[in-house]
PAZAPA-4460 file (N, C-alpha, C; in steps of 0.05 Angstrom, whole numbers, plus 32768, in hexadecimal, padded with zeros to 4 digits):
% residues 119
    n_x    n_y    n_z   ca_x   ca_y   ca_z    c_x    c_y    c_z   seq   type   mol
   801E   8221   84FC   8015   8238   84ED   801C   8235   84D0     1      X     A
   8011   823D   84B9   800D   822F   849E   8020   8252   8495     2      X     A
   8032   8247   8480   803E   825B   8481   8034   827F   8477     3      X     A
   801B   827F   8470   8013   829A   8468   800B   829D   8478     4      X     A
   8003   8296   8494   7FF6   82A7   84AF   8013   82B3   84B4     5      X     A
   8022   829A   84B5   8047   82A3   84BC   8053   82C1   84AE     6      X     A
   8049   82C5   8495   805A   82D8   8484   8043   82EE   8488     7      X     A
   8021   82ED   8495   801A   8301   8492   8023   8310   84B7     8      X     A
   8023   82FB   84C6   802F   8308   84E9   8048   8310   84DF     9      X     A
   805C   8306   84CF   806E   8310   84CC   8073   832C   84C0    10      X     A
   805F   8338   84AA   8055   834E   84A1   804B   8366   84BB    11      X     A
   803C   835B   84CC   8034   8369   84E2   8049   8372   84EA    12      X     A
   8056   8365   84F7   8070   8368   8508   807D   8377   84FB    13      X     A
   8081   8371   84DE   809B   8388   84D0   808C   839F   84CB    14      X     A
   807D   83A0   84C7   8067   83B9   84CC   806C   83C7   84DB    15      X     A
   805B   83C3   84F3   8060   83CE   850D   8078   83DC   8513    16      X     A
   808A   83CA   8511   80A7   83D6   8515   80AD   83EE   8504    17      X     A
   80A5   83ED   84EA   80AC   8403   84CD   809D   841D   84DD    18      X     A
   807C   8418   84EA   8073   8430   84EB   8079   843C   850F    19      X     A
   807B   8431   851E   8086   843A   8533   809D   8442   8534    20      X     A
   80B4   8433   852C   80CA   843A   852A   80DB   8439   8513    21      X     A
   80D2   8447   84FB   80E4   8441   84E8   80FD   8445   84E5    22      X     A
   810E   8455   84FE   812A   844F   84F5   8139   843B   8505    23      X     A
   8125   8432   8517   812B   8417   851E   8125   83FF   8505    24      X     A
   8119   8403   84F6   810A   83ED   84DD   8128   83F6   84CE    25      X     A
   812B   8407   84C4   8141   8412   84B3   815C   8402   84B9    26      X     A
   815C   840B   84D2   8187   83F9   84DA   8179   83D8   84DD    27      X     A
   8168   83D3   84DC   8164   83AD   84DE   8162   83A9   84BD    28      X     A
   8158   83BA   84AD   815B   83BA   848F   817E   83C0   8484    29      X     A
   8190   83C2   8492   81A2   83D2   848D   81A4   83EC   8484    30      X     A
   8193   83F9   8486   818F   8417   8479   819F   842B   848A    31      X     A
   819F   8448   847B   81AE   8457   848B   819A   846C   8497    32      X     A
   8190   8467   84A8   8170   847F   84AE   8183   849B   84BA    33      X     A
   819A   84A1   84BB   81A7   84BB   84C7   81AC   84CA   84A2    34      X     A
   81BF   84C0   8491   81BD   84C1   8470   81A5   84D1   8467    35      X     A
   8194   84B9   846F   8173   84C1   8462   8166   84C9   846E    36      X     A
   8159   84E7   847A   8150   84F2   848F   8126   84E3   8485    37      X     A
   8124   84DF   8468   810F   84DF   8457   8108   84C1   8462    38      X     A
   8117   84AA   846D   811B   8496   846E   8101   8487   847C    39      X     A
   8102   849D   848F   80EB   8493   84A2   80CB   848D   8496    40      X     A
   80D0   84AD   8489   80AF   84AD   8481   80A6   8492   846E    41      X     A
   80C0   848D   845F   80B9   8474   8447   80B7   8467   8456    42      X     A
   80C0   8450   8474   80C7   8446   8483   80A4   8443   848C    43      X     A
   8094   8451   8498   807C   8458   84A3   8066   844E   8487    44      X     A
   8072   845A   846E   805F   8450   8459   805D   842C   8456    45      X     A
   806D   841F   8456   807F   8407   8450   8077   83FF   8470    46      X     A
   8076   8404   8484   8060   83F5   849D   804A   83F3   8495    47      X     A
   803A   840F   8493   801E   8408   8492   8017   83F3   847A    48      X     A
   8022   83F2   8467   8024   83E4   8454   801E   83B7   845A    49      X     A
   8037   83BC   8465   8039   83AD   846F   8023   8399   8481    50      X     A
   8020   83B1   8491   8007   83AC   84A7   7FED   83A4   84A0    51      X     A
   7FE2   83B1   848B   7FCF   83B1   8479   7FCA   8398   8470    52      X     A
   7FE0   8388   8460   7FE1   8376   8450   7FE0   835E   8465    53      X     A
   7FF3   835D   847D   7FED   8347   8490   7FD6   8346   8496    54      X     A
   7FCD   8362   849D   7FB4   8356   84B7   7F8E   8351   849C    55      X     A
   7F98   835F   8484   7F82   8351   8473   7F8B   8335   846A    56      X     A
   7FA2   832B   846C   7FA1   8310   845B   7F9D   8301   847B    57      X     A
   7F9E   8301   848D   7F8F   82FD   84A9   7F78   82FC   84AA    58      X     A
   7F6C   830E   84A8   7F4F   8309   84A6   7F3C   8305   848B    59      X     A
   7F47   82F6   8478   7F44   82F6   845A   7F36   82D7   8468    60      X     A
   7F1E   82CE   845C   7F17   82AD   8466   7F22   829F   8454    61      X     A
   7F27   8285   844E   7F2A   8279   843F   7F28   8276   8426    62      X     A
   7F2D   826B   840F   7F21   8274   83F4   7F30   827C   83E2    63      X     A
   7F1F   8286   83D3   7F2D   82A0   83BE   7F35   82B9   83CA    64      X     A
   7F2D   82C1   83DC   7F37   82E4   83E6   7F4C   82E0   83F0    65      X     A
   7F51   82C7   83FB   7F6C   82C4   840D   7F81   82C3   83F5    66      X     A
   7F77   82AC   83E6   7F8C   82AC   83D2   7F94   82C0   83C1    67      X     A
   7F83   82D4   83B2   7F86   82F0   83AC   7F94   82FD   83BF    68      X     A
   7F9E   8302   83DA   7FA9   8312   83EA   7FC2   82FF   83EA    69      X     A
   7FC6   82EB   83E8   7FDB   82DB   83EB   7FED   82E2   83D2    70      X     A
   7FDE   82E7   83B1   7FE5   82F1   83A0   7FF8   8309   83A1    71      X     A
   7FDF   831D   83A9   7FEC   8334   83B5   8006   833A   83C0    72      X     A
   8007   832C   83D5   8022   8327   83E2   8039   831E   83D4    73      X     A
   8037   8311   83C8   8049   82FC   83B5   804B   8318   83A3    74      X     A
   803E   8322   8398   8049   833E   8384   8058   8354   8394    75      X     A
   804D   8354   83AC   805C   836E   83C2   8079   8364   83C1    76      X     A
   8072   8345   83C6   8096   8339   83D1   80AA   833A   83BD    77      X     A
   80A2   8339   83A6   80AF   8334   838B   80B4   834D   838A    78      X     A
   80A2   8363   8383   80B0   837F   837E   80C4   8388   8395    79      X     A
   80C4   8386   83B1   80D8   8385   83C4   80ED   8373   83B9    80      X     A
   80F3   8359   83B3   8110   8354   83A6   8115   835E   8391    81      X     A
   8104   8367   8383   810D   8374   836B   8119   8397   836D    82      X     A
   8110   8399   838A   8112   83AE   8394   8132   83B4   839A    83      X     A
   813B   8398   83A5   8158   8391   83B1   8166   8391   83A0    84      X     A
   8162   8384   8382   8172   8386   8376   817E   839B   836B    85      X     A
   815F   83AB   835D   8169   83C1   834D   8174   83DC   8365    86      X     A
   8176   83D4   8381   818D   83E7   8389   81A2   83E3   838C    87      X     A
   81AB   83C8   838E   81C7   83C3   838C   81D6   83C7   836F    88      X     A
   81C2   83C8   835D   81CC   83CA   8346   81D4   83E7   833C    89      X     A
   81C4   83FC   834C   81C2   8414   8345   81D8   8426   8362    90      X     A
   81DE   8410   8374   81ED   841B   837F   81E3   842B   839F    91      X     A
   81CC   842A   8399   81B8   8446   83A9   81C0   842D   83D0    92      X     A
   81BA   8414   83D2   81C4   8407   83EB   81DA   83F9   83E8    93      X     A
   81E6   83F4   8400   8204   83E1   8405   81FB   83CA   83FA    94      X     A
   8210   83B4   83EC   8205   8398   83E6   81F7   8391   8402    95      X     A
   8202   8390   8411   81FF   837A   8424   81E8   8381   842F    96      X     A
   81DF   839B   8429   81C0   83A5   8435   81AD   8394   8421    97      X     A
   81AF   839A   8400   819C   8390   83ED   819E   8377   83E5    98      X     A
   81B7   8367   83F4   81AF   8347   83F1   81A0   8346   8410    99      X     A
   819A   8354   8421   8188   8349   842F   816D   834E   842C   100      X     A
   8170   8368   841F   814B   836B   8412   8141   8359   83FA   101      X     A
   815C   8356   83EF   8151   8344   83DC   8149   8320   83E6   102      X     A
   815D   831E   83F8   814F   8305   8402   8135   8301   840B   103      X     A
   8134   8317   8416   811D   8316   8430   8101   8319   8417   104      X     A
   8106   8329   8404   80F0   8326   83F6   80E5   830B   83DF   105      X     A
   8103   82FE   83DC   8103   82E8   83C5   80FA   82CE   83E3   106      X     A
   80FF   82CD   8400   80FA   82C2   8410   80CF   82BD   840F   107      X     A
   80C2   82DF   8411   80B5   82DC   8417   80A1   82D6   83FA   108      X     A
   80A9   82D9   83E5   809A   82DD   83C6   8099   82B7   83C7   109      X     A
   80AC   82A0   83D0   80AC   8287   83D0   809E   827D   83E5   110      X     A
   8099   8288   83FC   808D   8281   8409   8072   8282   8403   111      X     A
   8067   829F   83F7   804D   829B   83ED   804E   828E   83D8   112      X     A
   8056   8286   83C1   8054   827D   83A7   804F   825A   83AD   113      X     A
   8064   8255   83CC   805D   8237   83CF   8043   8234   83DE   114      X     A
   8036   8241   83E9   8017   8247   83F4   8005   8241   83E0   115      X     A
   800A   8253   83C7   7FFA   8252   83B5   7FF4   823D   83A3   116      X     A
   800D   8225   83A7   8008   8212   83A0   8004   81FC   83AA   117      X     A
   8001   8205   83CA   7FFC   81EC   83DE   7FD4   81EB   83D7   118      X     A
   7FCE   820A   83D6   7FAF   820D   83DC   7FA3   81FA   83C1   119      X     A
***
């Protein structure tokens, strides 16, 4: 499997999980979904989101559209670590929660960026 089919099933899956169960998505994020009663609903936004972006860069054919959605992604993933940072910085999550969002987003922003230069 070439790694953007990888990172868009992987999108599905974290999807899915965000909108069925987001305070199950929440404690695998380290979040506190009891704290944040609001948690969920962002949680449901941030699936479908998700969901969206997998299952069109899935069925995107080859080309330029794929690569434009691959783009895409690579900007989602980047503003998510950038996301990690500026809460650890502001205090708003535990370190140990926003070095994992931040990984997971600087994980997935290289994964596409090395796609983009495999194509």
């Amino acid at each position: 499997m070439d790694p953007i089919t990888g990172l868009a099933y992987g999108r599905i899956a974290v999807g899915t999980v965000s909108l069925l169960s987001p305070k199950l998505a929440a404690r695998l994020f380290l979040l506190d979904p009891k704290s944040n009663p609001q948690l969920p609903y962002l949680g449901r936004l941030f699936g479908s989101r998700e969901i969206a972006l997998g299952m069109i860069t899935l069925a995107a054919p080859d080309g330029e559209a794929r690569r434009r959605l691959i783009q895409v992604g690579v900007a989602v993933d980047a503003a998510d670590a950038l996301t990690g940072i500026v809460s650890v910085a502001s205090g708003s999550v535990p370190k140990k929660t926003a070095l994992l969002l931040t990984v997971a987003g600087v994980a997935s922003t290289t994964t596409g960026v090395l796609a983009l230069q495999e194509d």
